[in-house]
N, C-alpha and C positions, 0 to 999 in steps of 0.2 A: 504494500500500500504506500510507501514512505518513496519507494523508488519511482511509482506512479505520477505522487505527486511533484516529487523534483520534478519529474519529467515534463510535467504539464507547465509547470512555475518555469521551466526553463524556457519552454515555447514560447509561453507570452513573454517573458523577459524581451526575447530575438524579435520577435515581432513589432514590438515597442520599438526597438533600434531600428529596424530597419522602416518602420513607420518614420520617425523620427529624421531619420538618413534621406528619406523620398520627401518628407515637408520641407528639408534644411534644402538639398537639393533644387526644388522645386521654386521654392525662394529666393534664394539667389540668382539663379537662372532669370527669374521676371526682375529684380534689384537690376542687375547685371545689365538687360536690356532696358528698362524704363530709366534707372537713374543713373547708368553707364553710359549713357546716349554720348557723351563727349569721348570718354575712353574707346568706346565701340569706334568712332571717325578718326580719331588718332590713330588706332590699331588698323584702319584699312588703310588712310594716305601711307602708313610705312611699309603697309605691304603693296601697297601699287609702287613705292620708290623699290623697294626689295624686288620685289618681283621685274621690275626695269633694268636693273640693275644686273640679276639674276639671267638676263633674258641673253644676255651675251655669252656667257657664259654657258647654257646650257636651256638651248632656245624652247625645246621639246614641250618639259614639264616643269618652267621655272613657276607658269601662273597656277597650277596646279600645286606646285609643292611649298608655294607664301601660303596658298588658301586653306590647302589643309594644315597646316602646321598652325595659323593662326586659330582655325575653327579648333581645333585640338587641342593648343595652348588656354580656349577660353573654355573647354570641356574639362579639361585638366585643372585651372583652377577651381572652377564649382563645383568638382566631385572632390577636390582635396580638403577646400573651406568645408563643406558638407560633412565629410568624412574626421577633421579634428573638432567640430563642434559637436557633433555625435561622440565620439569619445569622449571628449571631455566631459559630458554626461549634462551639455544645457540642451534643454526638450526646447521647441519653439514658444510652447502657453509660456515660458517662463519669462522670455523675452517682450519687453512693455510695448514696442514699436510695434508687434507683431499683432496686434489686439483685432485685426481686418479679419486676419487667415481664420480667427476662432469663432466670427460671427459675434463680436462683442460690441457692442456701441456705449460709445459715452450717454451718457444722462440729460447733455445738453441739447433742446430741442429748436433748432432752427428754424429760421422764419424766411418765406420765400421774399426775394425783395427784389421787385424789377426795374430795369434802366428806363423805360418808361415810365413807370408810376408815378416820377413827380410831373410829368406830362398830364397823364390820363386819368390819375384815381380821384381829384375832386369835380372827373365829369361827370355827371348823372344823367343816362340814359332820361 
């Protein structure tokens, strides 16, 4: 019975991780594109000068081998970052920024407020 239950405690334990590993993952990946926008265009100009650069040199597969080495250098970073913050043992819920991914909303309730309405809202039909 005792070995059962390890057993089962060890499942979910792996599952949690690798839960964990797919949110980290998954997150950074959208950070990476949405608020990496400038790094993302820095990283292709060098590889369009690279790859120019590359082209003489080995005219074949120079534009092929910036693109993949870049696409792969940005895979490789967000499975590594992914990969030590799983270890390290921070779950995403713990993380405050993160409060979107868990379906949490602030308490604060907003008011819609439009760029017309000092125009239009003391007209009366």
């Amino acid at each position: 019975m005792a070995l059962s239950q390890t057993s089962h405690l060890g499942k979910t334990y792996s599952l949690l991780v690798i839960k964990s590993f797919l949110i980290w993952t998954f997150t950074l990946a959208v950070c990476l594109l949405v608020v990496g926008f400038p790094l993302v265009v820095l990283m292709a100009t060098v590889g369009c000068l690279l790859s120019v650069v590359l082209q003489s040199v080995m005219p074949v597969s120079a534009v092929l081998l910036v693109a993949g080495g870049l696409i792969m250098f940005n895979v490789m970073a967000v499975v590594m970052a992914a990969g030590v913050l799983t270890l390290k043992g921070v779950h995403p819920s713990e993380v405050q920024w993160l409060s979107w991914l868990h379906g949490e909303e602030d308490n604060m309730q907003t008011t819609a407020i439009y760029a017309s309405c000092p125009l239009t809202c003391e007209i009366k039909p």
